[in-house]
C-alpha angles and dihedrals in degrees: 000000000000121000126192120192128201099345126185096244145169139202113237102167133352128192137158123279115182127327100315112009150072149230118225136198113196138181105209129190096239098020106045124207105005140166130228139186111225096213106210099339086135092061128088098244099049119132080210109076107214088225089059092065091067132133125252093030129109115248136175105212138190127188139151141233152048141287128356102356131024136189118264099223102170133013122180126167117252093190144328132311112265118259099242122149136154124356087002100054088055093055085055089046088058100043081059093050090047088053096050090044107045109022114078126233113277099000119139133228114151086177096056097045081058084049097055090040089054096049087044082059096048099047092052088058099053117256132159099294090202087062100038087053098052096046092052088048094049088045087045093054091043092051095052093054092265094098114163123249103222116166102047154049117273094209094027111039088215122141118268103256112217104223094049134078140239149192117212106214115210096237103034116027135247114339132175107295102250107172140305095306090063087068137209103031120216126197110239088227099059094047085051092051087038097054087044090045098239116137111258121211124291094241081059092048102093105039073060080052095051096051111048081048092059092038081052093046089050094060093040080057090246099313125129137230119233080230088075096052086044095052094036088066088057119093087251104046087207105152 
């Protein structure tokens, strides 16, 4: 049997199991996406209280086990949640969803749990959450082996050329913008900032939208995540 001690965790997504339990699902800093099972944390006697086992707050967890579903054995805070409300929390909310969808089971990625650390931190105080958003889905892909080319053509190799346009197509990569066959349509200008991670412009914000939602959808096999219906009723539609 495998035992973890102290481990650098998040909560990603908590729900009743049984009389008494939970299921969780954590992002921890070695292990990666995991699931526990909360013994008893809904009982009144529990060591465990149930409002520790909350998202968006820092946790060091221990649990026990093999395969699919371990057992959470200890569970102590390492700071305080996160202020997030609003516009904000579902962005957080989001990143969460993006995490359980897309990241396998135990597998690790000690980058991406900083990632996803980093990005908690941005959206409680407060920055852009369009571009939050975008820079945590471009990292996510990166981190899972589907990082984006973006400077330059995919059937050229030439470099992306700042005062052109261009249309990212889902199975090769960005190409001369043609027409409106040819799809969603990118500024050269805004690829180039995004692959340098400077901010584009705002008028650029949602084709980069566009685009990480079609390069998500691809590895949900065209499926969608309620985030996006939930983020696309705000004044930024920025999920």
């Amino acid at each position: 049997m495998n035992r973890v001690e102290a481990q650098p965790a998040f909560v990603l997504h908590a729900r009743a199991w049984r009389e008494t339990s939970l299921l969780l699902h954590v992002l921890s800093r070695d292990h990666g996406r995991i699931g526990l099972v909360a013994r008893g944390v809904r009982s009144a006697r529990s060591r465990t209280p149930r409002s520790l086992l909350q998202p968006f707050a820092p946790l060091q967890l221990g649990w026990s086990g093999r395969g699919e579903l371990a057992t959470l054995n200890s569970a102590e805070a390492a700071g305080a949640a996160l202020p997030l409300s609003g516009e904000h929390l579902l962005c957080a909310l989001y990143l969460n969803e993006l995490v359980v969808r897309l990241v396998p089971r135990n597998d690790p990625h000690p980058e991406l749990f900083g990632c996803y650390l980093e990005t908690l931190a941005r959206l409680a105080q407060g920055h852009s959450p369009a571009w939050t958003l975008r820079r945590f889905e471009r990292d996510l892909l990166g981190h899972l082996g589907y990082g984006l080319l973006l400077d330059a053509q995919a059937d050229t190799g030439e470099p992306i050329d700042a005062a052109a346009e261009y249309a990212y197509l889902l199975e090769q990569g960005l190409v001369r913008w043609r027409g409106a066959g040819d799809g969603l349509k990118l500024r050269g200008v805004a690829l180039l900032a995004f692959a340098r991670d400077e901010e584009p412009d705002v008028a650029d914000l949602p084709s980069l939208r566009r685009l990480l939602r079609a390069l998500i959808a691809q590895r949900l096999d065209g499926d969608t995540l309620n985030a996006w219906n939930l983020l696309g009723n705000t004044r930024g539609s920025n999920g």
